[in-house]
N, C-alpha and C positions, 0 to 999 in steps of 0.2 A: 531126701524128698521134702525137709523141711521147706518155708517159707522163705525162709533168708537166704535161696538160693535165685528168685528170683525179683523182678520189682515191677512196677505197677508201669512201666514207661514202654508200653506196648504197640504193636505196627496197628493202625486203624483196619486192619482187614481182619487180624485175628481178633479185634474189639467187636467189629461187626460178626464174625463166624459163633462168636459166642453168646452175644444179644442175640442173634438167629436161634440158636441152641435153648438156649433159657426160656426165651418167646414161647418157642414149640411147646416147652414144657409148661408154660403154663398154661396154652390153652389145652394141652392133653387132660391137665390135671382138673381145669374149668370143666372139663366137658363130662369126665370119667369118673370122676372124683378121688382118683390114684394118679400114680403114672409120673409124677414131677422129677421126684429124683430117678424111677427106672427110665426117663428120656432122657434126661439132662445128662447123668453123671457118667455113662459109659461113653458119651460123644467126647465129652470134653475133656477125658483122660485117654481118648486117642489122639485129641486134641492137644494134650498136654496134660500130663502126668500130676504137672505140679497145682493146677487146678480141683483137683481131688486127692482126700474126701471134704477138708479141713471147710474150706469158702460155700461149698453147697452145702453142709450143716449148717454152717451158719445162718445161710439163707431158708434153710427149712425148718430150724429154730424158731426164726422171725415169724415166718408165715404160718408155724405152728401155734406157736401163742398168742399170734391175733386169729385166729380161729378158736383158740381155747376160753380167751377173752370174751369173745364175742355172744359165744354159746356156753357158759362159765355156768348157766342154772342148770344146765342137763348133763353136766359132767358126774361120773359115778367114781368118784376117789377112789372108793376101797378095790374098784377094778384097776387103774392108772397105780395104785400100790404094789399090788401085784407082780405088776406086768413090769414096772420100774425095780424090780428087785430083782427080775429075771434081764431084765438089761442091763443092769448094774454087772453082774456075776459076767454075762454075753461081752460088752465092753474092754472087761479085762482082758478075756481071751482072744479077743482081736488087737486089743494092743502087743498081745505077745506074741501074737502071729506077727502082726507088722516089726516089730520090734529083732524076731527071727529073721526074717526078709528085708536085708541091706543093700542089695540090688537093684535097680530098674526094673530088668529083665524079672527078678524075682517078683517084684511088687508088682507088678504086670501080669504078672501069671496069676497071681494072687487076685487080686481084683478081676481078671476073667473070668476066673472060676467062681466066682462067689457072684458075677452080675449073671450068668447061667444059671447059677441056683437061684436066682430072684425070678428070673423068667421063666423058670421048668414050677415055680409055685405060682406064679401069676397065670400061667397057658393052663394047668392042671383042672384052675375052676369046681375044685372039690373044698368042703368044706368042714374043721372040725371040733366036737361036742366043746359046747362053752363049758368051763369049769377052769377054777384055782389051778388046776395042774397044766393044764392047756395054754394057760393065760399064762401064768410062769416058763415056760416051754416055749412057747413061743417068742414069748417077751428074750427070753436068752438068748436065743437063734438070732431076731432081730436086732439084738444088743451089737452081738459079731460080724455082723452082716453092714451093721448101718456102721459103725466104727469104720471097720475096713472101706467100704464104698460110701457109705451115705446112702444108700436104701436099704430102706429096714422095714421097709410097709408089706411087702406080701407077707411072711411069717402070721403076722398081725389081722390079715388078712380075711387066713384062714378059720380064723376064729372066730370075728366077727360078721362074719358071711350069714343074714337073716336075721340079725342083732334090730330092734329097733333104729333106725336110720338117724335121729337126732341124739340120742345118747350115745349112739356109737361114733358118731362123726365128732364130738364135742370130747368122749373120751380119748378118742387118739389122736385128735390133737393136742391135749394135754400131755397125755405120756410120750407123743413126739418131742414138742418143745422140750417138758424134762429130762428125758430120752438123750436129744441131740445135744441138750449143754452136756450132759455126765460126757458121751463120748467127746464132745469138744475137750473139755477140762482132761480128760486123759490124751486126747494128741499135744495137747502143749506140754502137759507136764514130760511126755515120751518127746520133746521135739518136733512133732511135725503138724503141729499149729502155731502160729502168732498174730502179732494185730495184722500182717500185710493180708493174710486171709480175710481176716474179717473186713479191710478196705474192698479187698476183690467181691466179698459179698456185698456189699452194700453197691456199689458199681455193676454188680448184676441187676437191681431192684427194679429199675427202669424199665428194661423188656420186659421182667418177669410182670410189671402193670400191663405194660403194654398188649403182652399176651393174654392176661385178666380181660379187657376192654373186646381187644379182635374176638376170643371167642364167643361173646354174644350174638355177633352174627353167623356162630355156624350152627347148623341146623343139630339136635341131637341125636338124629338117627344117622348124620355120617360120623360123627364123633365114636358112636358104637359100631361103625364099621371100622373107624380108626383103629380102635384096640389091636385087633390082631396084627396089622402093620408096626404100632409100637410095640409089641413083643417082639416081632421079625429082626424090627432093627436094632432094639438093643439086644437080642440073641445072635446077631452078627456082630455087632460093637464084641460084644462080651467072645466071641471063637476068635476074632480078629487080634486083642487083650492076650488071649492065651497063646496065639499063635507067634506073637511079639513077643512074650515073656519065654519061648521056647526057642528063639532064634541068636 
């Protein structure tokens, strides 16, 4: 599944299915304030396998730390500590899950089940008690989660569900960015990251602006009609994943 299996000299149509894909997700993510990588990353690993998880970390890296950047005075460290300890520990255990899983079909299954569990915590809409042990817990879960697929934001979620809106939007994006390099630096060190990855993200950047611009003109009360649609679909992405990885 590493990178060097394939290269960047791709048919214009699957260029365009995938700018389509990224787009979507950024205006899911403009509008909702989630939603980037649970729209993007189950499409494009039906789409092709070899597109995830490695190139949408990267990309969520990016757009993590210019969020972090930006909002850098209402960041709470010692939260983004925490939570980056529990992803650190999360991380590993998804590299050895992947590392376990030398198949397709395996790692297909694997990534099914785990964008299912992203979407049975994003649909569930409950939310729970802020604290060190919650933040670490969660932080783990998302560790594994976002390793294996590249979303890792519901876990996180949950926790932050009634948080102050600016420090919590400025905290996870912090511990995303930090977040996504640790699991990056573990897909390469395990092989299944390199630089082609990171050319493929950066060759995403463009719709995912694009997508930024389009969603100002949608209205926010279809965007929150939207939600339950982007569950729908990536909870079909994610049975379709597992249905592949069983065939």
């Amino acid at each position: 599944m590493g990178a060097d299996v394939y290269t960047l000299d791709l048919p214009l149509t699957f260029i365009a299915a995938v700018g389509l894909i990224v787009m979507a997700g950024s205006i899911v993510q403009s509008g909702l304030g989630m939603g980037f990588g649970l729209t993007v990353a189950p499409l494009l690993a039906l789409l092709n396998p070899e597109l995830v998880p490695a190139p949408t970390l990267f990309l969520g890296m990016l757009t993590a730390a210019w969020g972090a950047l930006a909002e850098r005075a209402h960041i709470r460290w010692n939260e983004v500590a925490v939570a980056t300890g529990g992803r650190l520990i999360g991380a590993v255990l998804g590299l050895v899950l992947l590392l376990i899983v030398s198949t397709a079909s395996g790692f297909s299954l694997l990534f099914g089940a785990m964008v299912l569990v992203a979407v049975g915590l994003s649909a569930a809409g409950r939310s729970l008690p802020f604290n060190w042990g919650s933040l670490g817990s969660m932080g783990f879960i998302s560790g594994a989660m976002g390793t294996i697929t590249s979303v890792g934001a519901p876990p996180l979620a949950l926790v932050y569900q009634g948080r102050e809106p600016d420090a919590a939007r400025a905290t996870l994006a912090a511990f995303f960015a930090i977040g996504c390099g640790i699991s990056l630096a573990g897909l390469y060190w395990a092989g299944w990251a390199g630089w082609r990855d990171a050319a493929l993200a950066l060759a995403m950047l463009p719709p995912m602006f694009a997508g930024l611009w389009v969603a100002r003109f949608f209205r926010l009360r279809f965007l929150r009609w939207y939600r339950p649609w982007l569950l729908g679909v990536a909870g079909m992405a994610g049975i379709l994943l597992v249905l592949r990885g069983l065939t």
